[in-house]
N, C-alpha and C positions, 0 to 999 in steps of 0.2 A: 751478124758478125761472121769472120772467116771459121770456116772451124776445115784439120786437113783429117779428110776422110779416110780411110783403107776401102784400097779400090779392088788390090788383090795380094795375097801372099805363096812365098812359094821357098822351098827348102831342098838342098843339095847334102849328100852323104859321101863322101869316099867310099871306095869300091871293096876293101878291105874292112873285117869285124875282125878286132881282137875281144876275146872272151877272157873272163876272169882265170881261166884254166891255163890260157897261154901265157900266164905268167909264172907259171910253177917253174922253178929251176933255172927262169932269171935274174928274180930276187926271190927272197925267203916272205910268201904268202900265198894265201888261197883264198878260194873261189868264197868260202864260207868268209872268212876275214876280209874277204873288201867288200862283200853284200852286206853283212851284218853293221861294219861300219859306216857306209856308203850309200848303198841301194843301187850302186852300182852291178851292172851282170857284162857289159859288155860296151865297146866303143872303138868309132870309125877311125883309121890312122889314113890319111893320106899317101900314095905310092908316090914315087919320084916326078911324076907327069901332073899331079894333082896341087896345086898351088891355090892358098887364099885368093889370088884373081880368077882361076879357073872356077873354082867353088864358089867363088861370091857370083860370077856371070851365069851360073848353072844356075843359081836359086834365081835371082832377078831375072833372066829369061823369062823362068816359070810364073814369077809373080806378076811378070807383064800380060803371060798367056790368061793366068785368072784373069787380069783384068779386063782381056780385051783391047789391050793396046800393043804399043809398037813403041821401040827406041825412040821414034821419032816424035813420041809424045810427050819424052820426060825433059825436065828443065835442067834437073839437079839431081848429083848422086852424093849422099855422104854412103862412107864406107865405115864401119866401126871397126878394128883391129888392132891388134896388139905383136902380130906375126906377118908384116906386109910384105909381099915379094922382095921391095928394097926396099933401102931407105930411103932414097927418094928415086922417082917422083911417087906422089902419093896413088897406091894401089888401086885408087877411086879411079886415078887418071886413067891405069890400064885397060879397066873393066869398060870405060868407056869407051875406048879406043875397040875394044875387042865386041862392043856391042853395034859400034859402026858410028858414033856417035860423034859429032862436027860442030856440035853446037853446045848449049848451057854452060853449065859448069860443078865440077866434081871438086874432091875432097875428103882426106882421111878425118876421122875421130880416134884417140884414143885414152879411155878411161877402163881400161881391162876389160873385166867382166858387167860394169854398167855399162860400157860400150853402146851399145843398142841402144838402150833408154835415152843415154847424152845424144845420141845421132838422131832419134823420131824427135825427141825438144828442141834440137837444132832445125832439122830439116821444119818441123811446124812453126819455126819464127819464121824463117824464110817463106814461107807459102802465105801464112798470115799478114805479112809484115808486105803482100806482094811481089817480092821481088823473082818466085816462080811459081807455076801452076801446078806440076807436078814433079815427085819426087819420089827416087829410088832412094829407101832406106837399106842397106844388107849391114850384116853383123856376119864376116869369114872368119876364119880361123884355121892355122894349122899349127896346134901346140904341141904336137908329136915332134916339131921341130926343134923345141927349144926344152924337152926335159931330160933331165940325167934319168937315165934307164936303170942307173943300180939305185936308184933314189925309191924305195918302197912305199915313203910317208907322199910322194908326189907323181911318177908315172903311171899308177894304178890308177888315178883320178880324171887326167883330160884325157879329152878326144878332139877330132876335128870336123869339121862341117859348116854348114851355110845356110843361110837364112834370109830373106828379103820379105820387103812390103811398100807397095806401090802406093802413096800417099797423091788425094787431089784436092786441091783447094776449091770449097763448096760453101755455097752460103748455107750458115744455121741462125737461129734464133736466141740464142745467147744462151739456152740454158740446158739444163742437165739429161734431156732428151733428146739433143742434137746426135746427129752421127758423126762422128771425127774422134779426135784427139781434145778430152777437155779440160785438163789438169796435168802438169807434173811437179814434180820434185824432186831436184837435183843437190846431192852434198858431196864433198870432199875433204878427210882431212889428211894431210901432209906428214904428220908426226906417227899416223902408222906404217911407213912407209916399211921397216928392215923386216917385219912379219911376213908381210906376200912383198914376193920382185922377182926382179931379173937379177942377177949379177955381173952384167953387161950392157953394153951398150957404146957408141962410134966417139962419143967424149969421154968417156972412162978405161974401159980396156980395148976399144980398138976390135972387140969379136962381140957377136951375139948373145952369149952368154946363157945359162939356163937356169931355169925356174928354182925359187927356196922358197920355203913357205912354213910357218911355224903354224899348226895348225888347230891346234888347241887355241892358242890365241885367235884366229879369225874366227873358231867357232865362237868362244868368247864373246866377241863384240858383236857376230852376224845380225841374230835375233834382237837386240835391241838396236840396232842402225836402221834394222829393214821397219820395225814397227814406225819407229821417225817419220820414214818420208812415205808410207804409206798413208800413215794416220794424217798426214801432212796433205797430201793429192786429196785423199777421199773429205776431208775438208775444207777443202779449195771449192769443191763441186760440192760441199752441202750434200753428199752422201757416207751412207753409214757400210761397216761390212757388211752387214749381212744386205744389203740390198747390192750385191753387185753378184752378176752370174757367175761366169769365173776368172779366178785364181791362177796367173802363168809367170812362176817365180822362176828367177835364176835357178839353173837345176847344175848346183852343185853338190849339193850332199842331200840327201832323202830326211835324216834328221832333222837340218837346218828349217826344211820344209815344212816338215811337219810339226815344228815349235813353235815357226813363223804364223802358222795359220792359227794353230791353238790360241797363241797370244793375239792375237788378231781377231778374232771370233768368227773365222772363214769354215765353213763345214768341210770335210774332208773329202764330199762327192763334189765340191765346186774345185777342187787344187785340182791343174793340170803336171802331171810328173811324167816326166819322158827321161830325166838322169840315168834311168835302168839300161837305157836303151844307146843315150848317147852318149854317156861321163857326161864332166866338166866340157863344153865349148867356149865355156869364155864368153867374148860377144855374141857368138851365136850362139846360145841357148835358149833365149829369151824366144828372138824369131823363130826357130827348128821349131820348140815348141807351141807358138803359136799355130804355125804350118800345119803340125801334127793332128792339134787342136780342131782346127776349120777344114782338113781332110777326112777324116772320120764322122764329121758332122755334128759335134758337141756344139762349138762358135758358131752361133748365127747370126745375122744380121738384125741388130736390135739390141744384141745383148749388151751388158758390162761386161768390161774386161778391165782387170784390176792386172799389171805390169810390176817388174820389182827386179831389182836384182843388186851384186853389191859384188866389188872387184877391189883390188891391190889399190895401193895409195894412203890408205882404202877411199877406195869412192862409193858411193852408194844413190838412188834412183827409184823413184814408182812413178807411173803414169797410167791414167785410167780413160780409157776408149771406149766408147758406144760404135761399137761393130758396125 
């Protein structure tokens, strides 16, 4: 069977770190209050010149460079995003265009913060399914755009960044030893909607609007949504937690993480956590951290890699990879 392989991955940062310190004095908290609740210490905001197209083309450059290839080898781009330069045409098309790119065909996702997850299951029907060889996954973001700054319970938390992963369509053997993508698990339900949003949007009020998020509530429901489609992936593939190397969960809150893995029976040396570093990205978390992951040399070729993540709507996603 088809199974879509990672060929290479690769991750982009704005050029700017705000630190938990630079928020004293423009809303009422510190460094100790957003760690302690968070795990957060610091996160990238975007300068005026930095756009989720420019950040999504910075990471997929890079993840072309792991691979060894060239624009001129990818079929298909999904872009996951919730913050896309406009509103139309889709983001995916720019990144194309700016990559020099004439041919295939591109396209946005967007499911928040499973972003990433819904875009690698999209782009692996399409490789499977034939209709391309190869494929640019990115997960951008620029949420510094869209949040109320006097909002304490919600700008201390994202950041912005990028993330990619060059997917190629490879024969495997059907089973749980293949290299690719071999399982996911995609949910969504609709009636959580007024917890995490926008408050805008081009058929409602006509502006962009900024982020609300009741938070108590999405911690509420995180840990038992994430356990769902986890417990869901890893038995699709007839594997258990503890046989999967590691662990690279949406890195939105360090709690979240570490409840998730507990309940889960994931050891705390296999979670990879990079939220200290990044905030919340949204759809790029996932990726950045996997980037982070296979740079330092933890992900290696062979391993499990157990995926996860869970965004507004709420939607929620795991997907489990043999490196």
């Amino acid at each position: 069977m088809i199974r879509s392989v990672v060929r290479g991955v690769g991750a982009e940062t704005p050029r700017r770190i705000m630190r938990n310190e630079d928020f004293v004095g423009l809303v009422d908290t510190s460094d100790e209050w957003i760690t302690q609740r968070t795990g957060i210490r610091q996160r990238h905001i975007a300068s005026d010149d930095e756009t989720t197209a420019s950040l999504g083309e910075a990471a997929a450059r890079k993840a072309l460079a792991a691979a060894g290839l060239t624009p001129a080898d990818i079929d298909l781009i999904v872009l996951a995003t919730s913050t896309p330069n406009n509103t139309f045409p889709a983001t995916a098309v720019e990144i194309q265009k700016h990559l020099g790119m004439e041919h295939g065909f591109a396209f946005d996702v967007q499911a928040v913060c499973t972003g990433f997850v819904y875009a690698l299951t999209t782009a692996d029907l399409y490789l499977r399914g034939g209709k391309a060889k190869r494929a640019l996954v990115i997960g951008s973001e620029t949420f510094s755009r869209i949040l109320d700054w006097t909002d304490r319970t919600t700008c201390v938390l994202f950041g912005d960044g990028a993330g990619a992963v060059v997917l190629e369509a490879q024969e495997g053997e059907g089973g749980v030893a293949d290299r690719g993508i071999l399982t996911s698990s995609l949910r969504s339900d609709g009636s959580h909607k007024e917890k995490l949003f926008v408050d805008g949007g081009p058929s409602t009020s006509g502006t962009v609007g900024k982020l609300r998020m009741e938070g108590k509530e999405v911690f509420k429901h995180a840990v038992a949504m994430i356990t769902d489609v986890v417990e869901a992936a890893l038995g699709d593939a007839g594997v258990t937690a503890e046989g999967i190397d590691w662990f690279v969960p949406h890195q939105a809150n360090k709690r979240i993480i570490d409840a998730s893995a507990r309940k889960l029976g994931i050891a705390e040396e296999k979670v990879v956590i990079t939220v200290d570093r990044h905030g919340n990205t949204s759809a790029a978390s996932v990726p950045l951290a996997l980037a982070t992951a296979v740079a330092d040399g933890r992900i290696k070729q062979g391993d499990l890699v157990l995926l996860e993540a869970m965004g507004g709507g709420f939607t929620w996603g795991a997907a489990l990879v043999r490196w």
